[in-house]
C-alpha positions as CSV (number, residue, x, y, z in Angstrom):
1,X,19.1,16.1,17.8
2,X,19.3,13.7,20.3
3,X,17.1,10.8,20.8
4,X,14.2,11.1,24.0
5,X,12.5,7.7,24.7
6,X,8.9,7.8,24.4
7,X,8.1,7.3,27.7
8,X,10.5,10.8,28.9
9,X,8.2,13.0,26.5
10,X,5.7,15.0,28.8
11,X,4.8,17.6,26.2
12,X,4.9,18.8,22.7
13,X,5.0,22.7,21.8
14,X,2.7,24.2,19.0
15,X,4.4,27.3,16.4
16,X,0.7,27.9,15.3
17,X,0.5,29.8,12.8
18,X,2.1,33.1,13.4
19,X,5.0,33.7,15.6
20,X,3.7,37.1,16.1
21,X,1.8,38.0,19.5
22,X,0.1,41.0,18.1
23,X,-1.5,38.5,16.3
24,X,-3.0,35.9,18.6
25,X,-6.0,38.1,19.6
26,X,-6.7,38.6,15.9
27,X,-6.5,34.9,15.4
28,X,-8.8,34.0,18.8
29,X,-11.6,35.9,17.8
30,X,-11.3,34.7,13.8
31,X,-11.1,31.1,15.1
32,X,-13.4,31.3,17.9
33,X,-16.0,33.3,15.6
34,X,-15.8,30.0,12.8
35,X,-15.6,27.6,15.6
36,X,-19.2,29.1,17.2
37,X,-20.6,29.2,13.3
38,X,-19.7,25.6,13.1
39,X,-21.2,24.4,16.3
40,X,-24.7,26.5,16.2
41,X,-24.9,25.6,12.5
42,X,-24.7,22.0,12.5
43,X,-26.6,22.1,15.9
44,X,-29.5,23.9,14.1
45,X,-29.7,20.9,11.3
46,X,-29.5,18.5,13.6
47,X,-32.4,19.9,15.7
48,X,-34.4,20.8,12.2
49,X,-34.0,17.4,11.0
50,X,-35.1,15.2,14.5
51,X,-37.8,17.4,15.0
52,X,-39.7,17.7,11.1
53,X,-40.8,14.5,10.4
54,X,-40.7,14.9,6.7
55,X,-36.7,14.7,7.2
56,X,-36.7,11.4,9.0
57,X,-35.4,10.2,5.5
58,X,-32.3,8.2,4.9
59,X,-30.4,11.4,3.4
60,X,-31.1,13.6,6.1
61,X,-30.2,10.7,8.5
62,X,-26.6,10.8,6.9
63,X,-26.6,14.3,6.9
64,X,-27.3,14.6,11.0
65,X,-24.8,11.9,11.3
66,X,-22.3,13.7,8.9
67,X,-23.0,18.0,11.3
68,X,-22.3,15.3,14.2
69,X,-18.6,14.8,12.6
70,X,-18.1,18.2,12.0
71,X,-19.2,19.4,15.2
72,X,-16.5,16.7,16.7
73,X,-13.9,17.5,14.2
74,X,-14.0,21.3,15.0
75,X,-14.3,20.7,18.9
76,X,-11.5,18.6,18.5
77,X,-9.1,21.0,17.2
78,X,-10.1,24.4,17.0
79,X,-11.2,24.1,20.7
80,X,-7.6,22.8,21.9
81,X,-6.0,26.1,20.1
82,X,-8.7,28.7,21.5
83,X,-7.9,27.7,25.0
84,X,-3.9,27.7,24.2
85,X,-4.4,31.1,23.2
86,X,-6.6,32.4,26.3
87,X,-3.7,30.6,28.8
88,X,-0.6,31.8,26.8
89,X,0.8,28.2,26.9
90,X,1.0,26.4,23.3
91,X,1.6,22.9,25.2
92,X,-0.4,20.0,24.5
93,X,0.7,17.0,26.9
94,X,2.1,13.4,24.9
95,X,-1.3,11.4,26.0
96,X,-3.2,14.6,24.2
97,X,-1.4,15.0,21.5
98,X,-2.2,11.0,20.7
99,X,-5.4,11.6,21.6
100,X,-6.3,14.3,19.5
101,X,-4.3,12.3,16.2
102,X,-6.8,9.8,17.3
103,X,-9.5,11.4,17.2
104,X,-9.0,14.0,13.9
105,X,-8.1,10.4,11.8
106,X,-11.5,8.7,13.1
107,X,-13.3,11.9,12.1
108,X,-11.6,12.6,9.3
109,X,-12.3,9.3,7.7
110,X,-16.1,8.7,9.2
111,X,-16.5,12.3,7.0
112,X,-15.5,11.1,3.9
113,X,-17.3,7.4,4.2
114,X,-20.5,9.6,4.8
115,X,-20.3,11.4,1.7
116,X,-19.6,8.1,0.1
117,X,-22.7,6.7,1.4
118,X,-24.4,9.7,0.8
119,X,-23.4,9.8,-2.6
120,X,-24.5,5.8,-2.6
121,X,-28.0,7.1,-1.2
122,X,-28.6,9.3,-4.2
123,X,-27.5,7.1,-7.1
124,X,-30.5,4.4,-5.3
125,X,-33.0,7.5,-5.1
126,X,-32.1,8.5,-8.9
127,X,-31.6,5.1,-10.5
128,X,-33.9,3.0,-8.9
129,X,-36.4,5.2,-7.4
130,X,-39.2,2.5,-7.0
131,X,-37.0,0.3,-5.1
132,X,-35.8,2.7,-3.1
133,X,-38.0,2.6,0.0
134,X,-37.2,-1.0,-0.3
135,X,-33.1,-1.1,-0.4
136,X,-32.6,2.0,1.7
137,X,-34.3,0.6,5.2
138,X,-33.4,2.2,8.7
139,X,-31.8,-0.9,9.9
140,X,-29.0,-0.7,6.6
141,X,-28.8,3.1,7.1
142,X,-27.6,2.2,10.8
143,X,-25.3,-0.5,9.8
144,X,-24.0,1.2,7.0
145,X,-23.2,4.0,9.5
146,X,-21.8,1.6,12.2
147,X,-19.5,0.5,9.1
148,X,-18.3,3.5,8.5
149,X,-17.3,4.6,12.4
150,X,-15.6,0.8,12.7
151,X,-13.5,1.0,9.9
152,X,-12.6,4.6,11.0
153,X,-11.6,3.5,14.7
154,X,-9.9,0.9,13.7
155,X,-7.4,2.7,11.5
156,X,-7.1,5.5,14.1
157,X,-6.2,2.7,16.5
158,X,-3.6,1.3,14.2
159,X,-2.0,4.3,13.4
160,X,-2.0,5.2,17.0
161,X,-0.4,2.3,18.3
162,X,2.4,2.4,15.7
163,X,3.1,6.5,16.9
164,X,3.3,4.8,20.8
165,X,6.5,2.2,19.5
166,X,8.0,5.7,18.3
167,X,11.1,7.4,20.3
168,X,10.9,11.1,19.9
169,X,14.0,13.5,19.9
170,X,15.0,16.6,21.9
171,X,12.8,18.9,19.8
172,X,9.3,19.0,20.0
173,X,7.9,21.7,18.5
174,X,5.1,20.9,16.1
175,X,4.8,23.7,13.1
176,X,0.9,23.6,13.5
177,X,-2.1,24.3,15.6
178,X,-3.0,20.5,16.4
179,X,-1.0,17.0,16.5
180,X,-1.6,15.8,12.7
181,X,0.1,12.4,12.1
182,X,2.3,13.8,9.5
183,X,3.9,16.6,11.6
184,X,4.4,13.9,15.0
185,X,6.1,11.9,12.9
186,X,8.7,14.3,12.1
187,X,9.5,14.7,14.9
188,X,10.7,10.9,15.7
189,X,14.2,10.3,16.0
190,X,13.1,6.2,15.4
191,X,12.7,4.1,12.0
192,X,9.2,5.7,10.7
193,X,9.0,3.4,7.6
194,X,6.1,1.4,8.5
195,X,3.8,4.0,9.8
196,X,4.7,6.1,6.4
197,X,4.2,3.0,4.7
198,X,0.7,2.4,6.6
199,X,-0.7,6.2,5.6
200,X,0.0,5.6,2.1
201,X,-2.1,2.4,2.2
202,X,-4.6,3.8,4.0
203,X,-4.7,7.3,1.9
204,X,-5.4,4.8,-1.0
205,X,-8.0,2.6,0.1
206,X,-9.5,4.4,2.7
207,X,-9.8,7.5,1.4
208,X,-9.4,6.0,-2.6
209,X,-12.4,4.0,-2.3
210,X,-14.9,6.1,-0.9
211,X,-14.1,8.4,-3.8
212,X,-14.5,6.0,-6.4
213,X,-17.5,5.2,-4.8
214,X,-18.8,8.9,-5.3
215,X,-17.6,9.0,-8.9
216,X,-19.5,5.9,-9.9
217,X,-22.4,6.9,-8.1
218,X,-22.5,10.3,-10.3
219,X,-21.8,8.9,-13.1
220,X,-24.7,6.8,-13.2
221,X,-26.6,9.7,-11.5
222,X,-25.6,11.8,-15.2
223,X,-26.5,9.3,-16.9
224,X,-30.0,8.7,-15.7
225,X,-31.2,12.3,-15.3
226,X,-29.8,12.9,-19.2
227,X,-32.7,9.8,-20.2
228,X,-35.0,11.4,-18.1
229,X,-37.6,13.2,-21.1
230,X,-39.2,15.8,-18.7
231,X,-37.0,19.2,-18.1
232,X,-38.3,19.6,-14.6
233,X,-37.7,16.1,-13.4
234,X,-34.2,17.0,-14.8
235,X,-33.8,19.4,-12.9
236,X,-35.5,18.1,-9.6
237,X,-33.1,15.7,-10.2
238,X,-29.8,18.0,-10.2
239,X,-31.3,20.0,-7.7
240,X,-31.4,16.8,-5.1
241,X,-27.6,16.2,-5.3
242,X,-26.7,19.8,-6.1
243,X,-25.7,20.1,-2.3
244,X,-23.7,16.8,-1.9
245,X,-22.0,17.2,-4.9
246,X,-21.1,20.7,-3.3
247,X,-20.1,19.4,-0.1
248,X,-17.5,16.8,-1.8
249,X,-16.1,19.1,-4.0
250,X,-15.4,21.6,-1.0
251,X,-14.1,18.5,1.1
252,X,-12.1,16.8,-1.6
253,X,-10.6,20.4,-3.6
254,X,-9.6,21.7,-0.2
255,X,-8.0,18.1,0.8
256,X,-6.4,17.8,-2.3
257,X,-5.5,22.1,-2.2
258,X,-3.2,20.8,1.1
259,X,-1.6,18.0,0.1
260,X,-0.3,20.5,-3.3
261,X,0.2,23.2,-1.2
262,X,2.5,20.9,1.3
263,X,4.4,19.1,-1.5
264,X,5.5,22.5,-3.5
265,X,6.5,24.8,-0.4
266,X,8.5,23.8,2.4
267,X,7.4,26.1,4.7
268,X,6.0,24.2,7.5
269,X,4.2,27.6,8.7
270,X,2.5,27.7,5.1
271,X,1.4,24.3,5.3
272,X,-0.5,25.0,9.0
273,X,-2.3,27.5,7.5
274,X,-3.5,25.4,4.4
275,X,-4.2,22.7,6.9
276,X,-7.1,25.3,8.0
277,X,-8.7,25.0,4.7
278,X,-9.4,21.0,5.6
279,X,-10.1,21.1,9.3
280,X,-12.0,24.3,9.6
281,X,-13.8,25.6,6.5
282,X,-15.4,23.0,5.1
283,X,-17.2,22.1,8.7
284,X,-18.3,25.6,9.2
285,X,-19.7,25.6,5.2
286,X,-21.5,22.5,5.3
287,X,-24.8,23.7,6.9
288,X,-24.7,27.0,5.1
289,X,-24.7,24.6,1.7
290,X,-27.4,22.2,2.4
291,X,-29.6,24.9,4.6
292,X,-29.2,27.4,1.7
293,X,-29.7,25.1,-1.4
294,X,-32.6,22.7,0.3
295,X,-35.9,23.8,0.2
296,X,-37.0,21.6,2.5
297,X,-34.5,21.7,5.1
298,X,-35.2,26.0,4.4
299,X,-38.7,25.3,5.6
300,X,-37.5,23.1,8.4
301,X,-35.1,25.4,10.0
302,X,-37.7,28.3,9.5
303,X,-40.4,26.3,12.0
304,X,-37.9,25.6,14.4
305,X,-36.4,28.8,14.6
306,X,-39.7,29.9,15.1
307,X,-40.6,27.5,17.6
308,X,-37.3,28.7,19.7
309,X,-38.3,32.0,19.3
310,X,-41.5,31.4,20.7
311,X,-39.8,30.2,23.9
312,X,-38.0,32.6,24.4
């Protein structure tokens, strides 16, 4: 392949994830059927939980902040696809293409500091529940969100620079449905070492940490409610971070699902559909888990949906 300087490219070419046309309209109206799920689901938490003020708590704070993400995430890749489909043209220009690895690497890491913090949120409502008012103030919920979002710009910005220094050769097709880091770089014809280098670092603190975070926080979590002599403060207990611990094991076993998936086949075609597993299911999931599991966020979305209704 021969090398094209970076400045030459004017497009890159999505295989999706069939090569078969037949196909496409069964795939538009899957995707665009999640993709509408994701948006009006998230939206409806986000509504419930601004407008019931018994959820203007620090949790659901994290958890509007958290349907935000997913909303972006989705819109940010699913959306691109849906309208590649409806034009027939699978061609996402080079300024896109960086834009949208951008963009899915800020979102992707703001989602799993949330469920860090999250996770950080229970362990003070569990553990030190008298304190709690007291350590878990609007004004640290805010920074610790603002934390979160600088931390996750300023990787995407790194990595994004480092992909603009990159010459790319002749052939640009990407073997997925959106620019992931991992699949651009493939594609470079220049010395990729330090950006490899950089995603390895960053996969271990940046997406390490948070983890570790989460683990700690449960384990202390455990170890509290298991002290706790009452049954039914057990399992009010349990019941407060049965959702969370849902949502990380959905967001962490289909992460980790991927990364097995992509290391034991090369098929690149495989891979793109196991990449759906981490950048479409989980933010479509999400509200069904917390809705469905949460009493209070039940009774919530039952007022407002009867409020709307009355509008109508």
């Amino acid at each position: 392949m021969e090398p094209e300087n970076q400045t030459a490219i004017s497009k890159f070419l999505f295989l999706g994830l069939t090569e078969d046309p037949a196909l496409q309209t069964l795939i538009f109206s899957l995707f665009l059927s999640m993709y509408l799920v994701t948006i009006l689901g998230n939206m409806l938490i986000i509504l419930a939980v601004s407008s019931d003020s018994h959820l203007h708590t620090p949790m659901y704070f994290f958890l509007s902040n958290m349907c935000s993400t997913d909303i972006c995430l989705s819109t940010c890749t699913v959306s691109k696809m849906l309208l590649n489909i409806q034009i027939q043209d699978q061609s996402i220009s080079y300024p896109g293409c960086l834009t949208q690895v951008c963009f899915v690497i800020v979102l992707g890491f703001l989602e799993n500091f949330l469920l860090a913090v999250m996770a950080y949120d229970r362990y003070v409502a569990i553990c030190h529940p008298l304190r709690y008012v007291v350590i878990m103030k609007s004004c640290l919920c805010v920074l610790l969100v603002l934390v979160c979002l600088f931390i996750s710009l300023w990787e995407a910005l790194l990595h994004t620079l480092l992909l603009l220094r990159l010459s790319f050769c002749s052939v640009l097709e990407i073997p997925h449905f959106f620019c992931e880091l991992a699949q651009v770089l493939k594609l470079a014809c220049s010395d990729t070492f330090i950006n490899n280098i950089l995603i390895y670092f960053a996969a271990l603190m940046f997406g390490g940490l948070p983890l570790s975070g989460i683990i700690f926080s449960y384990v202390h979590i455990v170890s509290s409610v298991l002290r706790m002599p009452s049954s039914e403060g057990k399992h009010k207990a349990f019941s407060t971070c049965g959702s969370h611990l849902s949502v990380v094991s959905l967001f962490y076993g289909m992460g980790f699902g991927v990364y097995i998936s992509s290391a034991v086949t090369d098929s690149s075609r495989k891979t793109a559909v196991a990449s759906v597993m981490y950048t479409v299911v989980p933010q479509m999931l999400n509200h069904f888990i917390y809705s469905l599991r949460n009493r209070d966020m039940k009774e919530a979305l039952r007022k407002l949906t009867g409020q709307m209704a009355s509008l109508l």
